[in-house]
C-alpha positions as CSV (number, residue, x, y, z in Angstrom):
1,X,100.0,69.4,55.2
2,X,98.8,70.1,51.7
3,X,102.1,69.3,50.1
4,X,102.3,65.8,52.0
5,X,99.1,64.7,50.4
6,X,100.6,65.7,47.4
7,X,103.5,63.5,48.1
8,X,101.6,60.6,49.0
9,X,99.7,60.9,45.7
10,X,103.1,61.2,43.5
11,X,104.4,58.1,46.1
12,X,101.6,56.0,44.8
13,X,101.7,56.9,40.9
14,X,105.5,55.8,41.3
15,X,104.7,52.8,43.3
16,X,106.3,53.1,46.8
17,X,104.4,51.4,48.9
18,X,107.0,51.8,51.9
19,X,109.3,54.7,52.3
20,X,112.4,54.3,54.7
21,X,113.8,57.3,56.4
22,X,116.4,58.1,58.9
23,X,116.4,60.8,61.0
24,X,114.1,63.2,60.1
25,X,113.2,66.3,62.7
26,X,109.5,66.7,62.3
27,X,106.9,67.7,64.7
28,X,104.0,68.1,62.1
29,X,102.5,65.8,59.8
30,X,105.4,63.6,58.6
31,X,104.9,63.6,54.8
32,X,104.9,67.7,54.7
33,X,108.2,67.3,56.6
34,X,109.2,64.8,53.8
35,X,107.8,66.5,51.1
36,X,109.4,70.2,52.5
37,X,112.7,68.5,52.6
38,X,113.0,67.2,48.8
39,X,111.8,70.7,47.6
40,X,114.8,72.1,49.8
41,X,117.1,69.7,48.3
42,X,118.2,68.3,51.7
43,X,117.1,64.5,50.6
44,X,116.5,62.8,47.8
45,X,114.6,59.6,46.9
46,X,116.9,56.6,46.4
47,X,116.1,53.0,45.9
48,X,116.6,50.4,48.3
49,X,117.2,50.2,52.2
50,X,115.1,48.4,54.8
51,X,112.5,49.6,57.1
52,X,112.3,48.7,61.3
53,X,109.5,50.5,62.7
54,X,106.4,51.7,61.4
55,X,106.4,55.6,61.2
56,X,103.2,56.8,59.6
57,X,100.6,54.5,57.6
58,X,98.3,55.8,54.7
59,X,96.0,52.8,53.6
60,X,98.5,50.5,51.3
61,X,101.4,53.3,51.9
62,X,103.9,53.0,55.2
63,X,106.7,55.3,55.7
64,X,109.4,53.1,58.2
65,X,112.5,54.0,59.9
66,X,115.3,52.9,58.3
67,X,117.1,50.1,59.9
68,X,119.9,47.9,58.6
69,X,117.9,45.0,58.1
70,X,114.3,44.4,58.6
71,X,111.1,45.0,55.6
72,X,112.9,45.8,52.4
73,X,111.7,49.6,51.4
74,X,110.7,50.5,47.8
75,X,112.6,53.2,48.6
76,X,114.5,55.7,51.0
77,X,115.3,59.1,52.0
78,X,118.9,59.7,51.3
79,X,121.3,63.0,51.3
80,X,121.8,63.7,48.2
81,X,125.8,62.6,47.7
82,X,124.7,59.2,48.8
83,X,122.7,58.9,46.4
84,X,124.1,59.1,42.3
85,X,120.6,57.9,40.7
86,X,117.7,59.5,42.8
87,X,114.3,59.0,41.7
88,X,112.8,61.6,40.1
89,X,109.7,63.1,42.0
90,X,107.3,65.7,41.0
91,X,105.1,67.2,43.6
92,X,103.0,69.7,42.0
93,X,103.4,72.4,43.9
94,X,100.2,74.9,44.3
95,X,101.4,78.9,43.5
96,X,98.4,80.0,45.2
97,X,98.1,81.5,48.3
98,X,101.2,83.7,47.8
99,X,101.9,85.7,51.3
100,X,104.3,88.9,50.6
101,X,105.6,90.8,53.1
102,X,106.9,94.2,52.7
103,X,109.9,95.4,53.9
104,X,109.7,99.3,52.6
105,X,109.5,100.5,56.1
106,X,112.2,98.7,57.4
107,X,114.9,101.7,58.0
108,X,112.0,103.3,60.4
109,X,112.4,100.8,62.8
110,X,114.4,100.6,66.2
111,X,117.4,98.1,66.6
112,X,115.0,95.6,69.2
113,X,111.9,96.0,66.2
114,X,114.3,95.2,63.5
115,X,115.6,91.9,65.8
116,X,111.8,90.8,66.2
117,X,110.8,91.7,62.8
118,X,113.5,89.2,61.5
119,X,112.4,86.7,64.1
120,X,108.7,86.9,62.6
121,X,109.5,86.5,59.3
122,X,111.6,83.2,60.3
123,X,108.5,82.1,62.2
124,X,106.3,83.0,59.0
125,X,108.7,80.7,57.0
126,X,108.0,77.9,60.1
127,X,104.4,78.2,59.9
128,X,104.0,78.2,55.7
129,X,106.1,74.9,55.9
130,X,103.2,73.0,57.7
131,X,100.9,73.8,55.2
132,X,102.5,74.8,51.8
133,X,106.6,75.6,51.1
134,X,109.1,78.8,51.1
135,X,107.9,79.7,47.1
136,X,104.7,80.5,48.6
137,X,106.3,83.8,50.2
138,X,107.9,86.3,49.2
139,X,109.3,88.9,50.7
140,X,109.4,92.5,48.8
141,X,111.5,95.9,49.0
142,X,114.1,93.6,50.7
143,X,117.2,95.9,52.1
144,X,121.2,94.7,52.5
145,X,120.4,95.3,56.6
146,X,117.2,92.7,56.5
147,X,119.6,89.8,54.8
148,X,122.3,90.8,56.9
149,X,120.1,90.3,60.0
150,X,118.9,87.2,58.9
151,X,122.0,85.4,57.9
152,X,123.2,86.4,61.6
153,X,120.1,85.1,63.3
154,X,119.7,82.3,61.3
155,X,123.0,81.0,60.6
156,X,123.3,77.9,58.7
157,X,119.3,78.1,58.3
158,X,118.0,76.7,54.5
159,X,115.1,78.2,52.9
160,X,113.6,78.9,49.4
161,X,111.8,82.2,50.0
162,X,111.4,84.5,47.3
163,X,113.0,87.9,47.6
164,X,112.8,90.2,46.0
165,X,114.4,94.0,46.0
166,X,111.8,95.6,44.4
167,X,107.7,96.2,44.9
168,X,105.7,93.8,45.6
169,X,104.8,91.3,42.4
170,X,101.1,91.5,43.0
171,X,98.7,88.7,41.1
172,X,94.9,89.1,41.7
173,X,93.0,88.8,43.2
174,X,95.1,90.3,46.0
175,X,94.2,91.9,49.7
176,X,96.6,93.9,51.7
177,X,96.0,92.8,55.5
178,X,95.2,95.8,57.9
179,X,94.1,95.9,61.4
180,X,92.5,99.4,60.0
181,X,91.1,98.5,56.8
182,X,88.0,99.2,54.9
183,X,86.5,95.3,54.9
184,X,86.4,92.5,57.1
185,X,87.7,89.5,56.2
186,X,85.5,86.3,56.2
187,X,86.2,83.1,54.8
188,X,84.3,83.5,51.5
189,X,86.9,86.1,50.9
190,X,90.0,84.6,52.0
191,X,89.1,81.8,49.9
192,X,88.6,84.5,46.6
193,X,91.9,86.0,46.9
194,X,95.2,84.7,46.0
195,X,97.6,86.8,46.9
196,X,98.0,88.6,50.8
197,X,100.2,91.6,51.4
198,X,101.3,92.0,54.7
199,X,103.7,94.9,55.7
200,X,106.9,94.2,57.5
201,X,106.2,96.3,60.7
202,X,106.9,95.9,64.1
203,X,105.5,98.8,66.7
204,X,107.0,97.8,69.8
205,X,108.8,100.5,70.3
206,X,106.7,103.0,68.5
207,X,103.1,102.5,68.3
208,X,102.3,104.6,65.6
209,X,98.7,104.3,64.1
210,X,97.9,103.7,60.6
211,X,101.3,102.2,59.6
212,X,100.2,99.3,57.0
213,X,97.9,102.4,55.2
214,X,101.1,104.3,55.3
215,X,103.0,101.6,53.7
216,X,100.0,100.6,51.0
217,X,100.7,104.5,50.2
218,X,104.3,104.3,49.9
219,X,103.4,101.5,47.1
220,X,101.0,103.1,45.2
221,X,98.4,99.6,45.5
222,X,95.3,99.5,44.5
223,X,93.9,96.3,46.1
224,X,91.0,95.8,49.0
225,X,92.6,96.5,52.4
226,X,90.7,94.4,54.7
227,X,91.0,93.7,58.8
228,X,90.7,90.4,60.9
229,X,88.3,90.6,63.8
230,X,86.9,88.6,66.1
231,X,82.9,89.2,67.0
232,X,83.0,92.8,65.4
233,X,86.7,93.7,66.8
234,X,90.3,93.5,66.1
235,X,90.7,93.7,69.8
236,X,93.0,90.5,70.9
237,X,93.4,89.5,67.0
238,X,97.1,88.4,66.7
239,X,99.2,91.0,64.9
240,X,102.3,88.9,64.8
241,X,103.2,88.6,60.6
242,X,103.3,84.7,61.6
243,X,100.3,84.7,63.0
244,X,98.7,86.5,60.5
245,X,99.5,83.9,57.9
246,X,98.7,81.0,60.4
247,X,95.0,82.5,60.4
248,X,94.4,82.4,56.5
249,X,96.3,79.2,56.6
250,X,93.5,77.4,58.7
251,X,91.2,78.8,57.3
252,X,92.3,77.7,53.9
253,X,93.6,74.3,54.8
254,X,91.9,73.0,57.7
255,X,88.4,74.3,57.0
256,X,88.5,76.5,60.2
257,X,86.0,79.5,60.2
258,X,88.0,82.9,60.8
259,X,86.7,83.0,64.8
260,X,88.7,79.0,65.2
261,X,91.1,80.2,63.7
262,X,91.9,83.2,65.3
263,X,90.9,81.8,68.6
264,X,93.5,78.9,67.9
265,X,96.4,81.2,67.2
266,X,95.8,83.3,70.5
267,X,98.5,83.5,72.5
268,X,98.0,84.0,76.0
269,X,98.4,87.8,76.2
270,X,95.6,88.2,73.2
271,X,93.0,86.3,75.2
272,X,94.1,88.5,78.2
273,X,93.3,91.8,76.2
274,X,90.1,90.5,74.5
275,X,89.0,89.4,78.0
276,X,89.5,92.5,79.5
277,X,87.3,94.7,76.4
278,X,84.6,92.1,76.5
279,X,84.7,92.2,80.2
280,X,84.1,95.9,80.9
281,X,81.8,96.2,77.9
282,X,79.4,93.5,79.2
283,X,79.4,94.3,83.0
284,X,77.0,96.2,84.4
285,X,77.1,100.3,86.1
286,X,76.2,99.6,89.6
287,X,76.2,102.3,91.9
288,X,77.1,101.9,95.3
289,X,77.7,104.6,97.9
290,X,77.3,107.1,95.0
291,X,80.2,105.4,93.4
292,X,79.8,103.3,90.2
293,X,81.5,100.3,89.5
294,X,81.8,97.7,86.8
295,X,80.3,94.1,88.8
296,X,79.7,90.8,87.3
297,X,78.4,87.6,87.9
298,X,80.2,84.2,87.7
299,X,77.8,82.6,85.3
300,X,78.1,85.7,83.1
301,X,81.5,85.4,83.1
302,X,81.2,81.6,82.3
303,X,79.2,83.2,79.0
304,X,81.9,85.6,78.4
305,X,84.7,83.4,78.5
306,X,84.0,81.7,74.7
307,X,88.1,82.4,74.1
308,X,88.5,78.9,76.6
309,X,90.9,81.0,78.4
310,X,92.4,79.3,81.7
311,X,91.4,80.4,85.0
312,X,94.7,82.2,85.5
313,X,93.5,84.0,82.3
314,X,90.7,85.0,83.6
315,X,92.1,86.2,87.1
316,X,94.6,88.3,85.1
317,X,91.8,90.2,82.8
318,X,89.2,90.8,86.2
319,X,92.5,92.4,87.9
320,X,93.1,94.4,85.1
321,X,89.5,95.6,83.8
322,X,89.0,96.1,87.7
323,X,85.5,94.2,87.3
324,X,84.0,93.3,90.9
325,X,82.6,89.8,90.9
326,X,79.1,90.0,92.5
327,X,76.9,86.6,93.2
328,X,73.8,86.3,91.0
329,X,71.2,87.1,94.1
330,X,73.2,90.2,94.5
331,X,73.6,91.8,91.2
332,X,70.2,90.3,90.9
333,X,68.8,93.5,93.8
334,X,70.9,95.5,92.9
335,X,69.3,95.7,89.4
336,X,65.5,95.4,91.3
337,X,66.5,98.5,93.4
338,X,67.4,100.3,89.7
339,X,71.0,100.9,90.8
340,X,72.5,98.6,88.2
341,X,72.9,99.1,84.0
342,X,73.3,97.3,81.8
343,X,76.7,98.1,79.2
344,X,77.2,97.9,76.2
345,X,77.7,94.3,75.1
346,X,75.3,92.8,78.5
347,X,72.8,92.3,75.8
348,X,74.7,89.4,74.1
349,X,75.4,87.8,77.5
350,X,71.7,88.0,79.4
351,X,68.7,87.4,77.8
C-alpha cells in the first residue's frame, strides 16, 4: 500500500498520466502490486502501448489494461526482454519497519513444524508485500535445511528477502516480540521502534513454554521484549509469524489501534479460544441442587461478544466453556435468592 503511493508520486514527477498493463495477478491495491513487481525485476516501464479499460484512477493518473488499440498510454508494463530502453523509476523505498525472523531454533523442530514454519515465513513475505517489499525482512541464523525447504515448497517462487546466516543485524530502536514478555505493546510503541524480532518457532508438536525467551538468550539481545494482548490478555492473540507482522503492519499503515488490528487478523479458531476465556470469566457461580455451574444470559453474551464472532462461533465457545444459557428473569432470581456470583470479568459486562 505504502509503496504504491510511492509509485503514484514517482508516476507523476515523470509524467505518466496513464499506465497500461497486461496481465497482472493482484488482489490488493493495484499500484503496490505494480510497484512490488518493478522492485522484483519482473516488469519494467516501457514507453508506448494503448490502454482498453480503465483499471484504477488516481485524480489526473489512470492505470488501463493494455489493449492493441484504444487510448494511447504514456507508458506500459513490459517484461523486461521486451523492453531494450525502460524508463528509469525510482521509488524510494522506506528501510524502516524491518521484521527479522530467527531461525536459531530451527533444528529443534519436528518434520510437520519445520513444513509449517516454512509455510509462515512464505505467508510473512505475502503479507509485507501489501504494505512494504521483501527488503523489509530478513531472515537471521538461516540453515542449509530452511533454504532447502523453501526452494521445495516454493518452487519457481521470486522474492528479495534478506538472509542472512548469521545473528540478527539489529538497528534501534528494536523490540523482540513475545507472547511472555515484560511490556505490552501499544501503538505509541510500535510506532517508536524500527526494528521487530520475531523467533522462527512453531510449537505444534511441542508446546514448550518460554521458547522466544529461550531464543532472545541464545542471542545474547539486549532489547525490550514486549507481548500483544487483547483487553489485558494474550489469550486468542494470533501467534502465527504472519500474523504477527500483519498486526504491526495495521497498525503502522492503516492507522488501526492494536485491539482492530488484532481483532482483524483473528482467524476463526482465535475468536473461539478468546470466547471461551471471556466466557467463563464473566459468567456467574450459580448453585443449583448443590452443584455450581457457570450460566449466562443472552444479552450478556451479546456484551461479551465485541470479537463480532458469527453465531456458529459462539455455539462452538458455549459448548466448549460448558456455560448454561439462562434467560434474564431467571439468572435475575437466582441472583435475589443469593445463589448466583458474580466472576471474575461480570464486572465489565453488568453495571
Amino acid at each position: 500500500m505504502l509503496l504504491g503511493r510511492l509509485l503514484l508520486e514517482e508516476l507523476r514527477k515523470l509524467g505518466i498520466r496513464r499506465l497500461c498493463i497486461g496481465k497482472l495477478r493482484c488482489r490488493d491495491y493495484l499500484p503496490q502490486c505494480i510497484a512490488v513487481s518493478i522492485l522484483l525485476g519482473r516488469y519494467v516501464m516501457c514507453s508506448g502501448g494503448y490502454g482498453r479499460n480503465t483499471l484504477f484512477k488516481d485524480n489526473d493518473l489512470e492505470i488501463m489494461s493494455l489493449g492493441k488499440d484504444g487510448a494511447p498510454c504514456d507508458a506500459m508494463l513490459a517484461k523486461p526482454a521486451k523492453c531494450p530502453n525502460p524508463i528509469k523509476v525510482e521509488i524510494a523505498i522506506p528501510n524502516k519497519p524491518r521484521f527479522i525472523i530467527d531461525l536459531a531454533l530451527w533444528r529443534d523442530h519436528t518434520k510437520t513444524e519445520k513444513n509449517e514454519l516454512v509455510e509462515q515465513v512464505l505467508t510473512s513475505i505475502i503479507t509485507i508485500r501489501k504494505y512494504l517489499w521483501d527488503g523489509n525482512l530478513e531472515l537471521s541464523d538461516v540453515p542449509d535445511e530452511f533454504l532447502e525447504y523453501l526452494g521445495k515448497f516454493a518452487r519457481g517462487f521470486v522474492n528479495a528477502v534478506i538472509i542472512n546466516r548469521g545473528p540478527p543485524r539489529i538497528e534501534n530502536p528494536a523490540v523482540m516480540l513475545d507472547p511472555e514478555g515484560d511490556c505490552a505493546l501499544n501503538e505509541e510503541l510500535i510506532r517508536g521502534f524500527s526494528t521487530f524480532v520475531i523467533g522462527g518457532i512453531v510449537d505444534k508438536e511441542r508446546r514448550v513454554k518460554g521458547e522466544t525467551k529461550r531464543l532472545y538468550d541464545v542471542l545474547s539481545l539486549n532489547i525490550p521484549r514486549c507481548r500483544i494482548e487483547l483487553r489485558g490478555s494474550v489469550v486468542g492473540v494470533p501467534d502465527r509469524i504472519n500474523k504477527i507482522i500483519e498486526i504491526i503492519l495495521r497498525v503502522l499503515f492503516e492507522g488501526r489501534n492494536i485491539e482492530e488490528a488484532i481483532i482483524m487478523s483473528m482467524s476463526k479458531r482465535d475468536r473461539i479460544n478468546r470466547l471461551f476465556y471471556e466466557f467463563q470469566k464473566a459468567a456467574y457461580r450459580v448453585r443449583i441442587n448443590n452443584i455450581t455451574v457457570l450460566a449466562l444470559s443472552k444479552s450478556i453474551i451479546e456484551k461479551v461478544n465485541w470479537l463480532n464472532a458469527t453465531p456458529k462461533e459462539v455455539e462452538i465457545a458455549l459448548r466448549k466453556s460448558h456455560v448454561v444459557l439462562m434467560s434474564d428473569d431467571e439468572l435475575g432470581r437466582y441472583l435475589s435468592l443469593g445463589l448466583a456470583r458474580p466472576g471474575p470479568y461480570t464486572h465489565r459486562y453488568v453495571k
